[in-house]
C-alpha positions as CSV (number, residue, x, y, z in Angstrom):
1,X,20.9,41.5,-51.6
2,X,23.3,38.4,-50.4
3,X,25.0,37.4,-53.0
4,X,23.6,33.7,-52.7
5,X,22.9,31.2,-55.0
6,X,20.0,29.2,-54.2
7,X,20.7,25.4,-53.2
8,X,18.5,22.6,-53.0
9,X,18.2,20.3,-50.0
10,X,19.0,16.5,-51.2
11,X,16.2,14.6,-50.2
12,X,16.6,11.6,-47.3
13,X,14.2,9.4,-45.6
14,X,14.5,11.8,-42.4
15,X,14.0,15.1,-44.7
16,X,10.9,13.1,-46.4
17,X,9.7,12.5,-42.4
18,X,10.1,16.4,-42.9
19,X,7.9,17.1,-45.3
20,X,5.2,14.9,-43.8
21,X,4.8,16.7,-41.1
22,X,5.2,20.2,-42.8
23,X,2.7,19.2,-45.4
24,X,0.3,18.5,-42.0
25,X,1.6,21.6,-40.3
26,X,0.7,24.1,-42.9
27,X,-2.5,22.5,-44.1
28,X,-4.6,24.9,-42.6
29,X,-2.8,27.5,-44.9
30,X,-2.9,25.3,-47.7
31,X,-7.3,25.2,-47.1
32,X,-7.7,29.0,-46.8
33,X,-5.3,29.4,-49.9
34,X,-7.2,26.7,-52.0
35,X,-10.2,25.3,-50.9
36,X,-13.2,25.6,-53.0
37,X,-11.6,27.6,-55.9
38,X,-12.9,24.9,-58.2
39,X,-16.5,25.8,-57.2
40,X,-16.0,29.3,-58.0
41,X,-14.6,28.4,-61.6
42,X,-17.2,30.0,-64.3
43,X,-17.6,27.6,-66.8
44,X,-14.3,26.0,-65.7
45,X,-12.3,29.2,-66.8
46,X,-10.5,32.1,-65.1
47,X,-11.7,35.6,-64.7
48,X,-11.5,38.2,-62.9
49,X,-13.8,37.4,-60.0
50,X,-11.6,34.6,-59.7
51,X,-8.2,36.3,-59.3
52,X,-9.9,38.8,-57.1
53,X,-11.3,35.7,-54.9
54,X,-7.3,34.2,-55.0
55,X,-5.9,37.5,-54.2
56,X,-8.3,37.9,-51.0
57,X,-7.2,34.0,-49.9
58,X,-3.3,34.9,-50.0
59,X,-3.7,37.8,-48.0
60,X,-6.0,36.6,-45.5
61,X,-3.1,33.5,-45.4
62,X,-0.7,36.3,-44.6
63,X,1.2,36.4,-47.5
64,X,0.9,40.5,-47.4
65,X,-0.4,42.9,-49.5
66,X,2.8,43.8,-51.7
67,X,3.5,40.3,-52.2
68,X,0.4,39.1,-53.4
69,X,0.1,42.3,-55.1
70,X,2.9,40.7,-57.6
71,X,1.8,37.6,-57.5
72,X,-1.6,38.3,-58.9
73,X,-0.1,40.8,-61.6
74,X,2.0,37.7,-63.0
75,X,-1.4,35.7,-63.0
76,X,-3.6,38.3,-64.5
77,X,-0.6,38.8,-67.1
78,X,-0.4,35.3,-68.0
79,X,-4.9,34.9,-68.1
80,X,-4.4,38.4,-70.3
81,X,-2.2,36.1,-72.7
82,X,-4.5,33.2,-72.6
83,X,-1.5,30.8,-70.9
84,X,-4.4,30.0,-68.2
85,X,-7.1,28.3,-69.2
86,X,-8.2,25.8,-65.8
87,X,-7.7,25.6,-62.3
88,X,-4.6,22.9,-62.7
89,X,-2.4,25.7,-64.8
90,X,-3.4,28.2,-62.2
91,X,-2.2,26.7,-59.2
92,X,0.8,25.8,-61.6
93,X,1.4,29.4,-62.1
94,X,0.9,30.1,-58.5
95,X,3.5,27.7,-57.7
96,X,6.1,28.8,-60.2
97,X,5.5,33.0,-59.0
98,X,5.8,32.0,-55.4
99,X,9.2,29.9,-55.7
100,X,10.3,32.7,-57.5
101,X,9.9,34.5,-54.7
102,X,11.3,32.3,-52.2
103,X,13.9,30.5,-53.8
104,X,16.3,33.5,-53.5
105,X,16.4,33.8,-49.4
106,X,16.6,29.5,-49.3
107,X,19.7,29.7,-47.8
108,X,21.7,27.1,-45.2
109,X,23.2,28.3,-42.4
110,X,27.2,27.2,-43.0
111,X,29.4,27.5,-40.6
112,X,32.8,28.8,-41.5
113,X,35.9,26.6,-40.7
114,X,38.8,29.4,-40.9
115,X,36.1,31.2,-38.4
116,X,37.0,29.7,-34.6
117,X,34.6,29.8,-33.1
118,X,32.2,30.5,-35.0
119,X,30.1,32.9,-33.0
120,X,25.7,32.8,-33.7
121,X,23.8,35.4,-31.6
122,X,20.6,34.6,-31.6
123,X,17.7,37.5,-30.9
124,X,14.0,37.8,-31.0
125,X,11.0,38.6,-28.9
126,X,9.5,37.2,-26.0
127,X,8.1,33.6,-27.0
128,X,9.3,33.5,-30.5
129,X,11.1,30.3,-29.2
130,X,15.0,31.1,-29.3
131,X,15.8,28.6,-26.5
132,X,14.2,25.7,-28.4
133,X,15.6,27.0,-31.7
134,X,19.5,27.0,-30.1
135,X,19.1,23.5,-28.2
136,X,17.8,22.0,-32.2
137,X,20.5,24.0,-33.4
138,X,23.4,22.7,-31.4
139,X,21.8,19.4,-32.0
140,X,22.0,19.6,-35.6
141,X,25.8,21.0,-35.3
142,X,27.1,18.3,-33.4
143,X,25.4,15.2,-35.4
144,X,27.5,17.5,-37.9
145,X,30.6,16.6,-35.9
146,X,31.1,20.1,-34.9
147,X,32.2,21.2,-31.3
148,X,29.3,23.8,-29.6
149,X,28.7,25.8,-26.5
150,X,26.6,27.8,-25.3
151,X,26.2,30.9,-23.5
152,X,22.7,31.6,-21.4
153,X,22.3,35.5,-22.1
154,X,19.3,35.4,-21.3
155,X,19.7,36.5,-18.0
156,X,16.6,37.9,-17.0
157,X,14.6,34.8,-16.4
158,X,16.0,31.9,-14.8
159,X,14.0,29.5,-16.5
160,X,15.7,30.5,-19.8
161,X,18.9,29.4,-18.2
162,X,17.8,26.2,-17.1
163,X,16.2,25.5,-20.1
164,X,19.5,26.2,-21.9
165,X,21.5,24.1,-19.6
166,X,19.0,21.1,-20.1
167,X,19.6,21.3,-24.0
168,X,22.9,21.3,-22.7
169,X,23.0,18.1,-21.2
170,X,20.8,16.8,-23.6
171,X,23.6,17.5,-26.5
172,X,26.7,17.2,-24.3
173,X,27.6,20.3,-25.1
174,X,29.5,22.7,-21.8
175,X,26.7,26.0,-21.2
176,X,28.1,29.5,-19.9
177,X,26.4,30.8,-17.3
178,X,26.2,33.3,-14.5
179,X,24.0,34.8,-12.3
180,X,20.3,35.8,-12.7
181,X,20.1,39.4,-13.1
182,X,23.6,39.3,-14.4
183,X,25.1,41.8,-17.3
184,X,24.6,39.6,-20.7
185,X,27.4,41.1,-22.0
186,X,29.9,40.1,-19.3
187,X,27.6,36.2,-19.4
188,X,28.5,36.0,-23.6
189,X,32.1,38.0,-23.7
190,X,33.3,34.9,-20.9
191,X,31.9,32.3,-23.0
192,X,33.8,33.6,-26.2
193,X,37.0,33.4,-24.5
194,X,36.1,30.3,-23.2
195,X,35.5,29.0,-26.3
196,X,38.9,30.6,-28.0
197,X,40.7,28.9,-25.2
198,X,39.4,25.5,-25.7
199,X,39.0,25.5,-29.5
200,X,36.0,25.3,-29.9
201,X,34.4,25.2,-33.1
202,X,30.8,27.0,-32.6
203,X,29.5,29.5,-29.9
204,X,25.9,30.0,-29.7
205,X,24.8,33.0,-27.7
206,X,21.0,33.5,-26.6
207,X,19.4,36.4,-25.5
208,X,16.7,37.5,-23.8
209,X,13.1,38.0,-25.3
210,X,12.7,42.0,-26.2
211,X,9.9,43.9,-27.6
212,X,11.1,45.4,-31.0
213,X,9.8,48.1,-29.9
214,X,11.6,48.8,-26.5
215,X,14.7,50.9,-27.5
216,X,16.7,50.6,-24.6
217,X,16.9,46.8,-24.8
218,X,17.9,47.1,-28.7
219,X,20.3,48.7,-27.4
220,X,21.8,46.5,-25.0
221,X,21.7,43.8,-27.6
222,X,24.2,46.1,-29.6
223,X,26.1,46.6,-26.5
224,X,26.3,42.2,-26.4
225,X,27.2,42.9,-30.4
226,X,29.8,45.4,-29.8
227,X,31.0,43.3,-26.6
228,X,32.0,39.9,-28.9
229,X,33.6,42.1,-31.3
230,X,36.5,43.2,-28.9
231,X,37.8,39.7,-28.6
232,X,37.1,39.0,-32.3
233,X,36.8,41.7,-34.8
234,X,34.5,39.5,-37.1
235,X,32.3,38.4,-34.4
236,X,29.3,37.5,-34.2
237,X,29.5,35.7,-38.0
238,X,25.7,35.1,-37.9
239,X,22.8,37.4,-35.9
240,X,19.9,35.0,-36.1
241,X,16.6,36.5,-35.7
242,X,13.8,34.0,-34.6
243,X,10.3,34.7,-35.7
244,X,7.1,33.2,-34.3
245,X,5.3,32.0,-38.1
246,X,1.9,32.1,-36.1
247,X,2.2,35.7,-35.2
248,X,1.7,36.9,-39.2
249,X,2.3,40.8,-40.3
250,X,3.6,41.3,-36.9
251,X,6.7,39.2,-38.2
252,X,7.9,41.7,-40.4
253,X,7.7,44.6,-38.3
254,X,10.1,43.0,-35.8
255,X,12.1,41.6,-38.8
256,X,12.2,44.9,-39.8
257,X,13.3,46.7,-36.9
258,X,16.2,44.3,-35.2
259,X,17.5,43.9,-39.0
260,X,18.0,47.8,-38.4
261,X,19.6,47.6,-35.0
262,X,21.5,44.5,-35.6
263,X,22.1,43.9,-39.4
264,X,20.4,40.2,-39.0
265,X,22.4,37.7,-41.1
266,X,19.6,34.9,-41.2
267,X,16.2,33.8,-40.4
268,X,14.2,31.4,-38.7
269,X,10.7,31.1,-38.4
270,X,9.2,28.7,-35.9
271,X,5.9,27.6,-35.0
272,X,4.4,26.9,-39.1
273,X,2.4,23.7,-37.5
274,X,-1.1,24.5,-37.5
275,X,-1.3,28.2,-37.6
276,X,-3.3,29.4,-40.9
277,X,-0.4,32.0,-41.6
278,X,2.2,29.8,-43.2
279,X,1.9,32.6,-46.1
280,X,4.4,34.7,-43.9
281,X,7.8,33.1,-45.1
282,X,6.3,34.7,-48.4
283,X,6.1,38.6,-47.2
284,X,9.2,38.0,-45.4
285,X,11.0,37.3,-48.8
286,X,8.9,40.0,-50.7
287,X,10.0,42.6,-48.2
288,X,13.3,41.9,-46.5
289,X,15.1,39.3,-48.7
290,X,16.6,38.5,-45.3
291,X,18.1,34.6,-45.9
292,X,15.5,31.7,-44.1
293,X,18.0,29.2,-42.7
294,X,15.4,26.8,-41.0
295,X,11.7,26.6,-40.0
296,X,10.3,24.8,-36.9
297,X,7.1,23.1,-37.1
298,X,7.1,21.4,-33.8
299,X,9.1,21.2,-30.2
300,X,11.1,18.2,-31.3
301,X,14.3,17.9,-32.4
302,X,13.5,16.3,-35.7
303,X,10.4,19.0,-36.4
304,X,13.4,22.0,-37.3
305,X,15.0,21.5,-41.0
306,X,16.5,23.8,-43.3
307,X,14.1,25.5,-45.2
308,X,13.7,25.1,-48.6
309,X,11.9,26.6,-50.9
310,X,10.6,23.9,-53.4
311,X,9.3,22.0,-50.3
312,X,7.6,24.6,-48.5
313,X,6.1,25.8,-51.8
314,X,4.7,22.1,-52.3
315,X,3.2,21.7,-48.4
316,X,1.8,25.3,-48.3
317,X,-0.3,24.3,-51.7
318,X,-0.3,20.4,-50.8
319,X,0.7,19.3,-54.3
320,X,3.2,16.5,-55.1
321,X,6.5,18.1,-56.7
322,X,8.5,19.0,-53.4
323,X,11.3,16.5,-55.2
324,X,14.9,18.2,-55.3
């Protein structure tokens, strides 16, 4: 749907850290996906009962019924052909259908050089955790040596502001800001000029929380979308839509509907520590193909990382081939 390739993440002692705490983060996934299929094994072969007791685990771990619905018809194809014959070549075969699945939306964010600035609105409901997600953001950016500010849209709730403004300080990185109760229009189409006028290299816009559902304020985040544009044609260059990973099926609906409203450029999903629906990054890819460009596992800085797919693939089954 992108045009992507896929690209692997090169592995570091800090992305390893990563992985550590992913594998930890998603084990309760990983137990309602695997535990106890051994003791179910007839004889120590597959059958039927046994596909039918997998397909129940993935989507009761979220994964959604469509995706697992292919998943399984690759497994019961390759059992049909005799390629499965223990529990070790089924979990192998799991593995291989789901990366197949997820490699194709693993896909960095990368910011754009001839682009200046490089303008990231970033939208999602209430809670999904888009002033974290910005403040580990801008972090990342400038360890990458780029310039950032940002702009506090959100301004309906003045803790959303202050929260801003202390990641701010935190990264040394200038916040736009006006008023509570303030048009965030008027709050993000000052801090693009303020950003052209000082050269700066990214802009990173929040906005507040919304229901999916509540059309009027979809609307005024078009009205934000259609604001930037006037000062730069191209802009913004990335809508990115936070999702709450804990929230499961509900995911995709508001994926579903701010992609329509906004034409969302990338993904990320926050919150994968400890919640039992780690199998939503997979129903995501089945049914919007929308590009993942990081997952959040935690409130630190260092708990947000790119996603990629061979990792996540090896945490959410806690095997040991998440090397890239």
């Amino acid at each position: 749907m992108f045009g992507f390739k896929s690209q692997q993440v090169e592995e570091t002692p800090q992305n390893a850290g990563f992985l550590a705490r992913l594998r930890r983060g998603l084990s309760r996934s990983a137990t309602r996906l695997t535990e106890g299929l051994a003791g179910v094994l007839p004889g120590g072969k597959i059958d039927a009962a046994l596909l039918d007791d997998l397909e129940s685990r993935l989507i009761t771990a979220d994964v959604g019924v469509e995706t697992t619905t292919a998943i399984l018809a690759s497994l019961r194809s390759q059992v049909a052909r005799k390629e499965l014959n223990d529990l070790p070549a089924l979990l192998a075969a799991l593995r291989n259908s789901m990366l197949e699945i997820l490699a194709p939306i693993a896909h960095p964010l990368r910011i754009d050089g001839l682009r200046k600035p490089f303008v990231i609105l970033v939208v999602g409901v209430n809670g999904a955790g888009k002033t974290t997600t910005i403040g580990k953001l801008a972090r990342r950016l400038v360890d990458e040596k780029h310039s950032v500010m940002l702009a506090a849209g959100d301004t309906f709730r003045a803790a959303a502001v202050e929260q801003l403004q202390v990641w701010g300080a935190r990264n040394q990185v200038p916040v736009i800001a006006q008023a509570t109760g303030a048009d965030p229009a008027a709050v993000v189409f000052d801090a693009l000029q303020s950003a052209q006028a000082r050269a700066v290299d990214v802009l990173i816009a929040d906005t507040a929380g919304r229901l999916h559902t509540q059309s009027n304020l979809m609307e005024e985040l078009k009205k934000v979308k259609r604001v930037l544009g006037r000062l730069d044609p191209n802009a913004p260059h990335e809508i990115l839509l936070v999702l709450d990973g804990s929230q499961g099926q509900n995911s995709l609906q508001q994926a579903k509907l701010f992609h329509e409203a906004l034409n969302v450029t990338g993904v990320v999903v926050t919150k994968l520590d400890g919640t039992a629906k780690g199998g939503i990054v997979l129903a995501l890819a089945g049914r919007t193909k929308l590009p993942v460009r990081f997952i959040g596992i935690g409130e630190a800085a260092e708990d947000f990382a790119e996603f990629d797919a061979q990792q996540f693939v090896a945490a959410l089954l806690q095997t040991d081939d998440a090397k890239t």
